[in-house]
Residue frames relative to the residue before (quaternion, step in Angstrom):
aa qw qx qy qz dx dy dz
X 1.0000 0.0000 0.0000 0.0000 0.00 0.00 0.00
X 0.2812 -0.6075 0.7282 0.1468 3.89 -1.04 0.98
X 0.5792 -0.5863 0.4107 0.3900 3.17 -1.55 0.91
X 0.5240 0.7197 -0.3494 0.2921 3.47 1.20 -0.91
X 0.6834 0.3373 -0.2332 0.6040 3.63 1.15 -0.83
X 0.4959 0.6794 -0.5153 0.1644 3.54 0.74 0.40
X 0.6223 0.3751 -0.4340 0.5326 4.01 0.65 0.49
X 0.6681 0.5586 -0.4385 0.2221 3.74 0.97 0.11
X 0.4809 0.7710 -0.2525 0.3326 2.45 2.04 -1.37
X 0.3401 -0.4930 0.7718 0.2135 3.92 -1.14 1.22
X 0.0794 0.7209 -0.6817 -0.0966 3.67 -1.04 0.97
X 0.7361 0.2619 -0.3393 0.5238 3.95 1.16 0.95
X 0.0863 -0.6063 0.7099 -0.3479 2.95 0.69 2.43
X 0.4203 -0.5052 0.6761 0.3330 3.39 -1.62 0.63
X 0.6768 0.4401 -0.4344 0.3994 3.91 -0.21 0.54
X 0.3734 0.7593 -0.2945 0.4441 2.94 1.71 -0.26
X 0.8763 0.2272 -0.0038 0.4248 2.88 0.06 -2.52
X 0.3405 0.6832 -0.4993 0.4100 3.72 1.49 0.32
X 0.7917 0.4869 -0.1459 0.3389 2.78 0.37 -2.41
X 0.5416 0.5868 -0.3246 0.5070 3.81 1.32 -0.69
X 0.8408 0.2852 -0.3209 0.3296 3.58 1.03 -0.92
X 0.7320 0.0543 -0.1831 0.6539 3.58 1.75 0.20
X 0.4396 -0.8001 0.3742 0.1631 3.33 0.15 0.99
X 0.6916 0.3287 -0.3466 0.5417 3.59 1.44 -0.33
X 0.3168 0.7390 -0.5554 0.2124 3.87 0.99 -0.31
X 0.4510 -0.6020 0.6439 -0.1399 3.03 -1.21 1.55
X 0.3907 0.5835 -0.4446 0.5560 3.85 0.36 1.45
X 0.1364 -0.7198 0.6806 0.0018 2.85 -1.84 1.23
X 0.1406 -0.7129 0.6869 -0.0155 4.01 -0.99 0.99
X 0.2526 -0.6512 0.7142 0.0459 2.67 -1.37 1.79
X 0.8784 0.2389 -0.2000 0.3624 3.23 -2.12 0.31
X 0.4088 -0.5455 0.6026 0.4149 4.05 1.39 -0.73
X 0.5080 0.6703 -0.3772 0.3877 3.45 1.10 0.65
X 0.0495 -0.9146 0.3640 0.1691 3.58 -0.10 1.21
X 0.5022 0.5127 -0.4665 0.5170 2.98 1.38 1.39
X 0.7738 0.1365 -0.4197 0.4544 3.52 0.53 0.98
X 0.0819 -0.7463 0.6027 -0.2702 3.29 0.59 1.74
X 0.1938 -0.7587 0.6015 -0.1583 3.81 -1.47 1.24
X 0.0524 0.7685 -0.6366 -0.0378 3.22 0.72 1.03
X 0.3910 -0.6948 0.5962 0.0942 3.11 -1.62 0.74
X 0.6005 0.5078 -0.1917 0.5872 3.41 1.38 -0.75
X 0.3247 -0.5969 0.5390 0.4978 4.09 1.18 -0.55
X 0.4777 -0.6371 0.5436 0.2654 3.77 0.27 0.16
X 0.1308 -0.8361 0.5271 0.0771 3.80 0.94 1.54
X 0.8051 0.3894 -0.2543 0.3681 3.66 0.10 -1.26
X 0.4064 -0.7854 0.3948 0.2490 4.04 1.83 0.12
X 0.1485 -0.7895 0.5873 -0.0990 3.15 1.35 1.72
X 0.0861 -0.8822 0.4532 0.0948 4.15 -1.00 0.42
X 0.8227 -0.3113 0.2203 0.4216 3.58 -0.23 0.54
X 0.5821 0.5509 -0.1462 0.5799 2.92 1.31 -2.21
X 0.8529 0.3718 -0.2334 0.2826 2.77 -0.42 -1.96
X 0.5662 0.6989 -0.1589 0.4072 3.54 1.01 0.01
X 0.5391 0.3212 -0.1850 0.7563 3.46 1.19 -1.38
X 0.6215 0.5307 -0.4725 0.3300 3.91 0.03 -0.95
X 0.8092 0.3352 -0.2179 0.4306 3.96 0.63 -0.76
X 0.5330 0.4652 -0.4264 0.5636 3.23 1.36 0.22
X 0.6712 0.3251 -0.5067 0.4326 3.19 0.61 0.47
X 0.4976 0.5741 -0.4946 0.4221 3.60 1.08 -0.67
X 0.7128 0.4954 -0.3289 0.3719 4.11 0.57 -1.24
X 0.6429 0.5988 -0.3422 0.3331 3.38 1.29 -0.64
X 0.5338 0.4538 -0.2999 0.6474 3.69 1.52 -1.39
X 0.6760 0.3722 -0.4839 0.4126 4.02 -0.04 -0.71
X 0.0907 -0.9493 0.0380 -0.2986 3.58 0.81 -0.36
X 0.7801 -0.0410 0.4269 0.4556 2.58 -2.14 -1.58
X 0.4743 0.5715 -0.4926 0.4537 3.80 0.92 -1.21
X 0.8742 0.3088 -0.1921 0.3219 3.24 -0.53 -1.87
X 0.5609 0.3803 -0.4700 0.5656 4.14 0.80 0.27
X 0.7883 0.2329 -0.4655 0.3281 3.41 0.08 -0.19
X 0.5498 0.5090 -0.4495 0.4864 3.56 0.82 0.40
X 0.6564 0.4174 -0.3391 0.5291 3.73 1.01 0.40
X 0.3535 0.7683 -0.2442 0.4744 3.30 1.92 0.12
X 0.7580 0.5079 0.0428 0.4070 2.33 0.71 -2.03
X 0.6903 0.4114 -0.1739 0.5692 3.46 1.14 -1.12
X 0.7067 0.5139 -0.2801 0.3975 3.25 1.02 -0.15
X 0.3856 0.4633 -0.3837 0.6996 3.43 2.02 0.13
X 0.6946 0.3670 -0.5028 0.3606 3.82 -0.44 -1.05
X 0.5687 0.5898 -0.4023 0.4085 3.79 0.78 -1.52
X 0.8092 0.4864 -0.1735 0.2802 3.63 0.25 -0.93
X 0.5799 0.2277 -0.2630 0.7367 3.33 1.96 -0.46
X 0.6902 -0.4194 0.5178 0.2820 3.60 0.09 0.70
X 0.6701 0.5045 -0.4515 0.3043 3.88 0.25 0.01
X 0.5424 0.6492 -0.4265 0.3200 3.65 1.61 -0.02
X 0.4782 -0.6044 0.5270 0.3583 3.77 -1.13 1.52
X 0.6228 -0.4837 0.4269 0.4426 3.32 -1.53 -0.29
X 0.5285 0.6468 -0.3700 0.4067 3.72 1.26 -0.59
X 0.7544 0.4922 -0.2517 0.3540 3.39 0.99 -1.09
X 0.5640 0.5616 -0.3500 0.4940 3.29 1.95 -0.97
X 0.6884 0.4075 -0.4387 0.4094 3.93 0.49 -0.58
X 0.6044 0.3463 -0.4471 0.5612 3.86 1.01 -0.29
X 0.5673 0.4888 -0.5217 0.4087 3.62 0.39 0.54
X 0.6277 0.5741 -0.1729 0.4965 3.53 0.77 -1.13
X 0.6276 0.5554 -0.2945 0.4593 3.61 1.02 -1.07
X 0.5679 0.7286 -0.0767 0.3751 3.40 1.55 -0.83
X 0.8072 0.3552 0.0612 0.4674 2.64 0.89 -2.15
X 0.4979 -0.7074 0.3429 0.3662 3.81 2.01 -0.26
């Protein structure tokens, strides 16, 4: 991900919360559907249903967190109250 695609990016795609739980897993998802999932790899470490929906929600609150805190910087930026620290973690954002 470039920061540039950071507000497009679907960060709770079921490939998402796989790839979050082994990062090399070898697996194809049709439709965003986490009932017709295809591991290719047989799914060695037995990634589960649970475990699955469970981090798509964790990516979803991590997230929302990180837009509203660019929200946020994006009000201070506008009345002038943003430090310089906050403008480079803005900028870091913005690409």
């Amino acid at each position: 991900m470039t920061k540039n695609e950071f507000d497009s990016r679907n960060a709770t795609s079921i490939i998402e919360a796989i790839l979050a739980l082994k990062d090399d897993a070898e697996v194809v998802v049709d439709e965003d559907n986490v009932d017709m999932i295809t591991w290719v790899d047989d799914n060695p470490t037995n990634i589960t249903r649970e475990d699955i929906l469970a981090k798509q929600v964790e990516l979803k609150a991590a997230y929302d967190s990180k837009i509203q805190h660019v929200a946020t910087l994006d009000a201070k930026l506008a009345d002038d109250s943003i430090t310089f620290t906050e403008l480079k973690e803005l900028m870091r954002f913005r690409g």
